[in-house]
C-alpha positions as CSV (number, residue, x, y, z in Angstrom):
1,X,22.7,-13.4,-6.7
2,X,21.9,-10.7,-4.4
3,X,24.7,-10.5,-2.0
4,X,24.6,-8.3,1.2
5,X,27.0,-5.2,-0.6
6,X,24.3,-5.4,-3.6
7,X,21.3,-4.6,-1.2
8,X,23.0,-2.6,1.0
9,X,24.1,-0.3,-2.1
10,X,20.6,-0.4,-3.9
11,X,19.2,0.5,-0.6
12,X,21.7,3.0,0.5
13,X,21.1,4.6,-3.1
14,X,17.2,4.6,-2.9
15,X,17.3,6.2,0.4
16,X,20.1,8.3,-1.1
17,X,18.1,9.9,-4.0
18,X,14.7,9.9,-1.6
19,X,16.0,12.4,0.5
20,X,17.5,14.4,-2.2
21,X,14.2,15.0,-3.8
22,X,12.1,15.6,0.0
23,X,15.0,18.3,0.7
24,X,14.2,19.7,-2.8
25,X,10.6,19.9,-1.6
26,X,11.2,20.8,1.8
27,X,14.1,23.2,2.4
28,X,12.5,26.1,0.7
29,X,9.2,25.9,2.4
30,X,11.3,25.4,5.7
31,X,13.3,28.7,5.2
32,X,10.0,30.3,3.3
33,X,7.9,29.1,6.7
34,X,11.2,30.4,9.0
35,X,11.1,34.3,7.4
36,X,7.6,34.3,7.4
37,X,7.7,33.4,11.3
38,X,9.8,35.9,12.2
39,X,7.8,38.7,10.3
40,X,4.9,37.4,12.3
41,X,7.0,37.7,15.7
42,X,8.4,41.2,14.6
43,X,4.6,42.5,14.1
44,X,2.4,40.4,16.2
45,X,0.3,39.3,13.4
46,X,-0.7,35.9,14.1
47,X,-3.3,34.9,11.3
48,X,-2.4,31.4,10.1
49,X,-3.6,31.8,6.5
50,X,-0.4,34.3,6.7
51,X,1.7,31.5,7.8
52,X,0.0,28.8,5.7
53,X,-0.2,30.2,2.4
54,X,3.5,31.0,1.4
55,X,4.7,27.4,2.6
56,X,2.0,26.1,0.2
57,X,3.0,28.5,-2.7
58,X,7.1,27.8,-1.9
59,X,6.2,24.3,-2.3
60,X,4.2,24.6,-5.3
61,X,6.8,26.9,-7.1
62,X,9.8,24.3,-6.2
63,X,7.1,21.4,-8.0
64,X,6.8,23.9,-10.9
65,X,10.7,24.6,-10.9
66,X,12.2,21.1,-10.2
67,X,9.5,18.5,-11.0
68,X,10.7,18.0,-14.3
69,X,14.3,17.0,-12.6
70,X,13.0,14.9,-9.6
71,X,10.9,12.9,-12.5
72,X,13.7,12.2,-14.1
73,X,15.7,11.3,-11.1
74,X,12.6,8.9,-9.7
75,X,12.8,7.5,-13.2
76,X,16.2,6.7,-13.4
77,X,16.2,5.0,-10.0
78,X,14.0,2.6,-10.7
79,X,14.8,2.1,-14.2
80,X,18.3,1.2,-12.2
81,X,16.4,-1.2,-9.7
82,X,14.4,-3.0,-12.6
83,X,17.3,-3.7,-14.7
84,X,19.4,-5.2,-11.5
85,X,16.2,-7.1,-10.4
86,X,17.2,-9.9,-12.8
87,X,20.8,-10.4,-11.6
88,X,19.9,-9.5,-7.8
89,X,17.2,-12.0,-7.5
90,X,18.6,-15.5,-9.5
């Protein structure tokens, strides 16, 4: 039967394990973005492809670098939901 602590842990988890994989995603590109910004401000160069492109290539890279582990971290998370479906739900 799902009881309040059951949701309240599956959800707390999911959220949990969603933000771990965004901040694997997004840090990088943040501090990629952040150096990038600076340069721009130090040489008053303000082209947005310059900008633009190394956030997209950071991001790219850290999909290259950690997809294989945020796969396997998605799958386990719901391979954690879908065998507690049956005892959460009768």
């Amino acid at each position: 039967m799902m009881t309040p602590e059951a949701a309240t842990t599956l959800i707390a988890n999911a959220v949990y394990i969603t933000g771990l994989v965004v901040c694997v995603l997004i840090v990088p590109s943040l501090i990629g973005g952040l150096i990038v910004s600076i340069f721009q401000a130090a040489t008053q160069i303000n082209e947005q492809m310059l900008s633009f492109l190394p956030r997209l290539l950071i991001t790219l890279g850290m999909l290259l670098f950690a997809g294989n582990w945020i796969l396997q971290t998605l799958s386990d998370l719901f391979v954690q939901i879908f065998q507690q479906a049956g005892t959460l739900i009768g």
